[in-house]
LUMTORMI-444522 format. One line per 3 residues: their letters; for each residue x, z, y of C-alpha. Coordinates in Angstrom, 1 decimal. Each point is the difference from the previous one (the first is absolute). Example, Ala and Ser with C-alpha at 12.3 -4.5 7.8 and 13.67 -1.06 7.14 Angstrom:
as) 12.3 7.8 -4.5  1.4 -0.7 3.4
END
This chain:
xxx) 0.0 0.0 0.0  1.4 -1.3 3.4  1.4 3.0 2.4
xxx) -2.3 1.5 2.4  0.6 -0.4 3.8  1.0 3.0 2.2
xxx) 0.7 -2.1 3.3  -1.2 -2.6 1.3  2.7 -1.7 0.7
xxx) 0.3 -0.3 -3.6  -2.6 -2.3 0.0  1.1 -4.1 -0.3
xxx) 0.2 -1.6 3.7  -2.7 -2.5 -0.5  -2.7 3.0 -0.4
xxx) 1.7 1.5 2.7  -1.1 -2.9 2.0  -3.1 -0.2 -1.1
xxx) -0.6 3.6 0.9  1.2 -0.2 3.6  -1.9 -3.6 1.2
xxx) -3.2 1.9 -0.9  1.1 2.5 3.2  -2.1 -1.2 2.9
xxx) 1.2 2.5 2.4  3.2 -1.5 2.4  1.5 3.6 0.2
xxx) -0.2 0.7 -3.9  1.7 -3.3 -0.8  2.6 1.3 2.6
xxx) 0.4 3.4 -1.6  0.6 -1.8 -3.4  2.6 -2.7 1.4
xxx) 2.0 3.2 1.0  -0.2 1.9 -2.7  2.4 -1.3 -2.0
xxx) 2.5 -3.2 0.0  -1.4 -0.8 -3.4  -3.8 0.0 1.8
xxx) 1.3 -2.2 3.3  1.7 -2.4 -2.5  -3.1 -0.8 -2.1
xxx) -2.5 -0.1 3.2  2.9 -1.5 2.6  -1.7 -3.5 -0.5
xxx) -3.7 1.4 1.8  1.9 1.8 3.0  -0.3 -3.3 1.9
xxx) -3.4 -0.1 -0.4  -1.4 3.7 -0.4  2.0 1.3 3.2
xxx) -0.8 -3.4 2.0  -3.4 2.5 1.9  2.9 2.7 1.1
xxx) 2.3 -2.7 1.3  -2.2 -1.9 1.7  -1.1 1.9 2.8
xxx) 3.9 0.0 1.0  -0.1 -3.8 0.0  -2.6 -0.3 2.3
xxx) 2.0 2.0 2.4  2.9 -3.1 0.2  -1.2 -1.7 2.9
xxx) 1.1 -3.4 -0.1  1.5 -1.3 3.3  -2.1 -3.0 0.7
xxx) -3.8 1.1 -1.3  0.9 4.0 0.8  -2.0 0.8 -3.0
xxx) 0.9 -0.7 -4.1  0.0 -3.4 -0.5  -3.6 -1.1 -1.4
xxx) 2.0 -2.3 -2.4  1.6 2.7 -1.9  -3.1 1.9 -0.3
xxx) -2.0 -2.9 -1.6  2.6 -0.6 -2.4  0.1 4.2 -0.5
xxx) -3.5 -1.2 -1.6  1.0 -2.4 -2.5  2.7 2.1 -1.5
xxx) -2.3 2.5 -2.3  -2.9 1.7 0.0  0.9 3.3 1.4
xxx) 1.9 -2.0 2.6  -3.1 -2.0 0.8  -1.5 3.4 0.4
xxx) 1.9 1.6 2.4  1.0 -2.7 1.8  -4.2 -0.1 0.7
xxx) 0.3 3.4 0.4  2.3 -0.2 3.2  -1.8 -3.3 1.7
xxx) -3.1 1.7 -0.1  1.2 2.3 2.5  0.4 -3.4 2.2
xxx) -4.0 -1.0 -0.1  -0.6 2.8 2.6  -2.4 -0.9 2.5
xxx) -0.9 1.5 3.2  -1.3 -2.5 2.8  -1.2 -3.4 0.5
xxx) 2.9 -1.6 0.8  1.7 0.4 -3.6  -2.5 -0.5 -2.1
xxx) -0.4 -3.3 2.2  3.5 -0.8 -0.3  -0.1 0.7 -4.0
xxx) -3.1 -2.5 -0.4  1.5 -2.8 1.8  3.3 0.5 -2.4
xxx) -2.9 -0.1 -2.9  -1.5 -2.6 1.0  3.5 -2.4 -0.2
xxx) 0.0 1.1 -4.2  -1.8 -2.5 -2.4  -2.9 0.8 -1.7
xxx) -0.1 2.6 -2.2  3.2 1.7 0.7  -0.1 4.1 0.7
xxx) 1.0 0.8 3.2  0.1 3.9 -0.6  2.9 0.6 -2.3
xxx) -0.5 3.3 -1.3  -4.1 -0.4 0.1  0.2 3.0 2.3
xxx) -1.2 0.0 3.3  -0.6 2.9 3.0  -2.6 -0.3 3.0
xxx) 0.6 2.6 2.9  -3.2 -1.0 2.4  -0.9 1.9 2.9
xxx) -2.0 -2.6 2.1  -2.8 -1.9 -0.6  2.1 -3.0 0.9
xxx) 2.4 0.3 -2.5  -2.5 -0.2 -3.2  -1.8 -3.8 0.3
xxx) 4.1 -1.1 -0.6  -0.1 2.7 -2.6  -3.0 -1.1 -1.8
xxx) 1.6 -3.7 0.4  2.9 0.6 -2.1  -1.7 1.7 -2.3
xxx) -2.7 -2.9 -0.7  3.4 -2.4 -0.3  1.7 1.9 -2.4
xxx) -2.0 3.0 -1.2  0.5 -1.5 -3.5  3.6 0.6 0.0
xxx) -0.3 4.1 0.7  0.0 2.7 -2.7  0.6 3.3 2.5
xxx) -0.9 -0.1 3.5  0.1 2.8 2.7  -2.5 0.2 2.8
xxx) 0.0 2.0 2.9  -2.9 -0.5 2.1  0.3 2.4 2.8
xxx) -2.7 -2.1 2.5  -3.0 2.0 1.0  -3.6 -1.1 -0.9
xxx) 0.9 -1.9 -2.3  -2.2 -1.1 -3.1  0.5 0.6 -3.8
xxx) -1.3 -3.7 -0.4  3.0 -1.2 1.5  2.0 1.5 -3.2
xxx) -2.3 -1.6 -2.1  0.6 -3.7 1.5  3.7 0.7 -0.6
xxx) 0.1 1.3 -3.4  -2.1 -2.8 -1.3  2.8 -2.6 0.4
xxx) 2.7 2.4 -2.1  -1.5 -0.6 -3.1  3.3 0.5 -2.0
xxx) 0.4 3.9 1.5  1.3 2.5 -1.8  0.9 3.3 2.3
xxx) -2.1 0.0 3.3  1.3 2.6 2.9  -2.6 0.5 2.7
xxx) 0.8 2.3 3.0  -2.4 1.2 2.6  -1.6 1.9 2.7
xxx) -3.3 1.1 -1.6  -1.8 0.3 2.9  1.0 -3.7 1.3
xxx) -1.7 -1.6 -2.6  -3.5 -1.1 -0.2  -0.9 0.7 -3.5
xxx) -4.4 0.3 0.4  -1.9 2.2 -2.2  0.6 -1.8 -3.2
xxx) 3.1 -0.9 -1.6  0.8 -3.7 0.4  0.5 -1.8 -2.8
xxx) 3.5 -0.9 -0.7  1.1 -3.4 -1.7  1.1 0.0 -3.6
xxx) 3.8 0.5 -0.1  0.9 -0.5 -4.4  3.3 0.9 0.4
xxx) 0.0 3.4 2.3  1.3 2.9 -1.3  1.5 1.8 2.9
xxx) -1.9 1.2 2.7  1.5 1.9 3.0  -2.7 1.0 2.9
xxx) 2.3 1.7 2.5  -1.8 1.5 3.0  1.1 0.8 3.6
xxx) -1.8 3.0 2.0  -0.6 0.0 3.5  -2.9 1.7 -0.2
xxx) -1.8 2.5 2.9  0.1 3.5 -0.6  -3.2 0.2 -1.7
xxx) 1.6 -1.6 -2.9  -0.5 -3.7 -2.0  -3.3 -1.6 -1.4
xxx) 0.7 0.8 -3.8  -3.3 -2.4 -0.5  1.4 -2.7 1.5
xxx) 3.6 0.4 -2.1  -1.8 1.0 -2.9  -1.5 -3.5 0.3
xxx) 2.5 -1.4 0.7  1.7 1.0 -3.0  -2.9 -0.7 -2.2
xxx) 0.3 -3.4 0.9  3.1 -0.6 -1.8  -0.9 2.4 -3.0
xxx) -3.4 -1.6 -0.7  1.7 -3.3 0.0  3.1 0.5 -2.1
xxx) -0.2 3.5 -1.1  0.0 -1.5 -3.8  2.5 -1.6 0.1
xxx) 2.8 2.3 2.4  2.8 1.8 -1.4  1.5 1.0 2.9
xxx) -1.5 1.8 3.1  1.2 1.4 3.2  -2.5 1.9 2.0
xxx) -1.6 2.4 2.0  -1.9 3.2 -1.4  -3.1 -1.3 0.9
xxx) 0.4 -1.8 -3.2  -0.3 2.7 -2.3  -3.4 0.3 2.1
xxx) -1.7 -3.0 -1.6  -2.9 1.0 -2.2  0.9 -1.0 -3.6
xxx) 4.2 -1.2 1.3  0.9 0.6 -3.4  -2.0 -2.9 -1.9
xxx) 0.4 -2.4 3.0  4.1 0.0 -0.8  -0.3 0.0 -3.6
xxx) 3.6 -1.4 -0.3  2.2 1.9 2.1  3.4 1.1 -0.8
xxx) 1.0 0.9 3.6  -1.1 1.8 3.0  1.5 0.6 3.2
xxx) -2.6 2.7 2.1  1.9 0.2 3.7  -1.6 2.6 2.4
xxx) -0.6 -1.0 3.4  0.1 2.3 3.3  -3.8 0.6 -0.3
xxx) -0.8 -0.3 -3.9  2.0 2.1 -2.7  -0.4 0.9 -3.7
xxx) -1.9 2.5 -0.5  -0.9 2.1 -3.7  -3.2 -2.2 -0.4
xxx) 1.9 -3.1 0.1  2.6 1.5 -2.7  -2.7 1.0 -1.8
xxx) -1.4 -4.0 -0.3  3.3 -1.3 -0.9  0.3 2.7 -2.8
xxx) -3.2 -1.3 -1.2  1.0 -3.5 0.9  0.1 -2.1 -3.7
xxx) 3.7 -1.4 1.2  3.0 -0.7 -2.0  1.7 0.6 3.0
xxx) 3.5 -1.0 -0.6  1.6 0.2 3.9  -1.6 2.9 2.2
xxx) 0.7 0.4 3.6  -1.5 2.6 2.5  1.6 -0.2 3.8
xxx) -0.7 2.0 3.2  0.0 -0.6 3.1  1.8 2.5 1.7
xxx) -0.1 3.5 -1.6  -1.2 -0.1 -3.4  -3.8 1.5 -0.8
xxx) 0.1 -0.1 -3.7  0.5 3.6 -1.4  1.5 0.9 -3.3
xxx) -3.1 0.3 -1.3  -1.8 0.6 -3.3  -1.7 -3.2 0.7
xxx) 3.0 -1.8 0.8  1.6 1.1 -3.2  -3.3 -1.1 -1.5
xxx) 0.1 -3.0 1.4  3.8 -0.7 -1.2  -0.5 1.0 -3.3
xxx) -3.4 -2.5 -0.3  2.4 -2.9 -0.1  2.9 2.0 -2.0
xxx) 0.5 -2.8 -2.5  0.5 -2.9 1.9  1.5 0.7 3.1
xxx) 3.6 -1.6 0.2  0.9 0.9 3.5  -1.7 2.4 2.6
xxx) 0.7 0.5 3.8  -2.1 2.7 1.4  -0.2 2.0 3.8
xxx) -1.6 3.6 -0.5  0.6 3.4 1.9  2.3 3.0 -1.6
xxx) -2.9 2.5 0.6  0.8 1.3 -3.7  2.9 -0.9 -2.6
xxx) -0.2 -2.8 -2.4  -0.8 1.4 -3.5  0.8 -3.0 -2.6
xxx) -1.4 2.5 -2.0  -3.6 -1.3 0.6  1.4 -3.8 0.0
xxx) -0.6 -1.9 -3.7  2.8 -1.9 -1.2  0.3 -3.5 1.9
xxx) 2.0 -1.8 -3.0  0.3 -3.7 2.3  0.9 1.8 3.1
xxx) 3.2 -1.5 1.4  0.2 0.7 4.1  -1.6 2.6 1.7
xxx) 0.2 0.2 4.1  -1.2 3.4 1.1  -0.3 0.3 4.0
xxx) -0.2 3.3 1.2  0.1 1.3 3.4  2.1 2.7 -0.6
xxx) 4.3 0.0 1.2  1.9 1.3 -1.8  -1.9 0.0 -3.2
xxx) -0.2 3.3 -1.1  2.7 1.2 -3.3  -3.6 1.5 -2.1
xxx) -1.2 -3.7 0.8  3.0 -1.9 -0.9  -0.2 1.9 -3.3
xxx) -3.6 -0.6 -0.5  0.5 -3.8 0.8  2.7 -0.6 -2.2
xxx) -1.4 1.6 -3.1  -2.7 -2.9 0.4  2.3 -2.1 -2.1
xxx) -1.0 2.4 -3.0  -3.8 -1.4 0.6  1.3 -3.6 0.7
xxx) 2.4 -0.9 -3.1  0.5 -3.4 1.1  0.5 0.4 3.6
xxx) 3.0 -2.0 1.7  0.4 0.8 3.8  -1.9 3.1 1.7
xxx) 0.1 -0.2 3.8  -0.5 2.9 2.3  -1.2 -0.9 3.3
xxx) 0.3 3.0 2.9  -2.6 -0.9 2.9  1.5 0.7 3.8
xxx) -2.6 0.4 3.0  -1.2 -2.0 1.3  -0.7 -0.8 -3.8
xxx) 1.9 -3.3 -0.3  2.9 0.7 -0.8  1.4 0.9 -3.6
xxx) 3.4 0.9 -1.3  -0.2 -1.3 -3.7  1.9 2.1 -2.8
xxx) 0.3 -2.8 -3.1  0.5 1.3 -3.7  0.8 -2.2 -2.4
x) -1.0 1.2 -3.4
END
């Protein structure tokens, strides 16, 4: 009978390899090209490739001496070379379809408009709209209805005042081919009416970010009209979403749970005037999720306490969760104690607005690894006043 193995490295080189291409994660396949000289040798042939998304941010930096930027050329051929080339090469020229006023988007049709038929103009298939005058939407809308096909994640900003949910809805119908759709507003500048609009059908959206300004009065904002705002997008596509980032108000939707059958992650950010509060843990602990990402942000200083419910709440979605970044006061310790064993959990994030964090804490934190077997990197995050700044403490585990 053949020998058993002790060490891994005992194992042939050809398994080896097959073991480390399955690692998706840039920094692992980094942390196994430095282990050893045996490792780099048998995975030296996928540095190129791998490492191309940390080295080409650097690149882009080289300012060549006649264009001032990195030579369009050398990017398209970037795309041709491999996959994860193609990918980050997209990646970076997204960041170049960023538009705020008339006059570029003008000046990016008319450079369309020179291509033949058929040919993408938006490399990447990523594009961002920062409007904040009537004026500047008609050109918006415009480029949109020209190449709308083309887009798979677009960011829009709409910061003009009275303006009408329909609008959205005559843009969104030409994007049929969107994946990841990023709206951010002020509530109150919309005109949403009393019943949700009906939103085109989008087959490929999955991602769904509704980001919202407040400039409210003092009196506070019309949760009616962003509840229905919201409810717009959830009636929609709730089915078929797997990724949400929202307000609170969404866990104030009769029945939220059924309407986003398929959700795997949520992203709840508080707002100056709207905050999580124990009835809205207590609907996501009932929530039917396999949540798998679970995100909870203030604004300011946190209003989530260390709570029975919150622990509640946590321990609802203790067998999927594979990273968690949460904002909650310090008004008692952490007690991992009443935590279930999270066996996926990988990354936790745990802002507290606390400086320094006290040594009971520290020790209460830490011995959260004994509830999380699996977990890789636990971040402690300290809050400062005016509650937005953090000094992070990383462990690596």
């Amino acid at each position: 009978m053949a020998d058993s193995i002790e060490n891994i490295c005992d194992l042939p080189p050809e398994l080896l390899e097959e073991i480390f291409s399955k690692l998706e994660d840039v920094t692992d396949f980094q942390s196994v090209i430095n282990t050893c000289p045996l490792w780099h040798d048998i995975m030296e042939y996928r540095k190129t490739a791998r490492l191309f998304g940390k080295v080409l941010p650097i690149l882009m930096k080289v300012k060549d001496q006649k264009t001032l930027h990195y030579p369009i050329k050398n990017m398209l051929l970037f795309r041709q070379v491999c996959k994860e080339w193609k990918l980050e090469t997209d990646r970076q020229l997204a960041l170049h379809h960023h538009f705020k006023r008339t006059e570029t988007i003008q000046r990016f049709l008319t450079h369309a408009s020179t291509l033949p038929e058929g040919i993408n103009p938006i490399l990447g298939n990523s594009v961002t709209f920062e409007i904040d005058a009537q004026r500047d939407f008609e050109p918006c809308l415009e480029l949109i209805r020209r190449h709308g096909t083309y887009i798979k994640t677009i960011f829009l900003s709409f910061l003009i005042r009275n303006f009408p949910l329909n609008e959205l809805q005559s843009a969104l119908k030409f994007m049929p081919n969107l994946e990841w759709l990023i709206v951010k507003v002020h509530v109150e500048n919309w005109i949403v009416g009393d019943q949700a609009p009906v939103l085109p059908p989008l087959p490929l959206l999955t991602k769904v970010s509704l980001l919202t300004e407040d400039s409210y009065p003092q009196a506070g904002p019309n949760n009616n009209q962003l509840e229905r705002f919201i409810n717009s997008f959830v009636i929609e596509y709730g089915a078929q979403l797997q990724s949400l980032t929202c307000s609170p108000v969404l866990l104030r939707i009769e029945s939220i749970s059924n309407l986003l059958p398929n959700l795997t992650s949520l992203e709840i950010k508080e707002s100056p005037y709207i905050s999580v509060t124990e009835d809205d843990l207590h609907t996501l602990s009932q929530a039917d999720w396999a949540l798998e990402f679970l995100t909870i942000l203030c604004h300011g200083a946190p209003t989530i306490e260390c709570s029975t419910g919150l622990m509640t709440m946590l321990n609802s979605f203790s067998k999927t969760l594979v990273s968690l970044d949460l904002s909650f006061k310090l008004e008692r310790s952490i007690n991992p104690s009443e935590l279930n064993v999270f066996p996926c959990l990988k990354n936790v994030t745990l802002r507290i607005p606390v400086s320094p964090l006290p040594e009971e804490m520290k020790d209460r934190v830490n011995s959260l690894s004994v509830r999380c077997p699996n977990l890789k990197i636990l971040r402690i995050a300290t809050l400062y006043y005016p509650w937005t700044y953090y000094t992070i403490v990383e462990y690596k585990l």
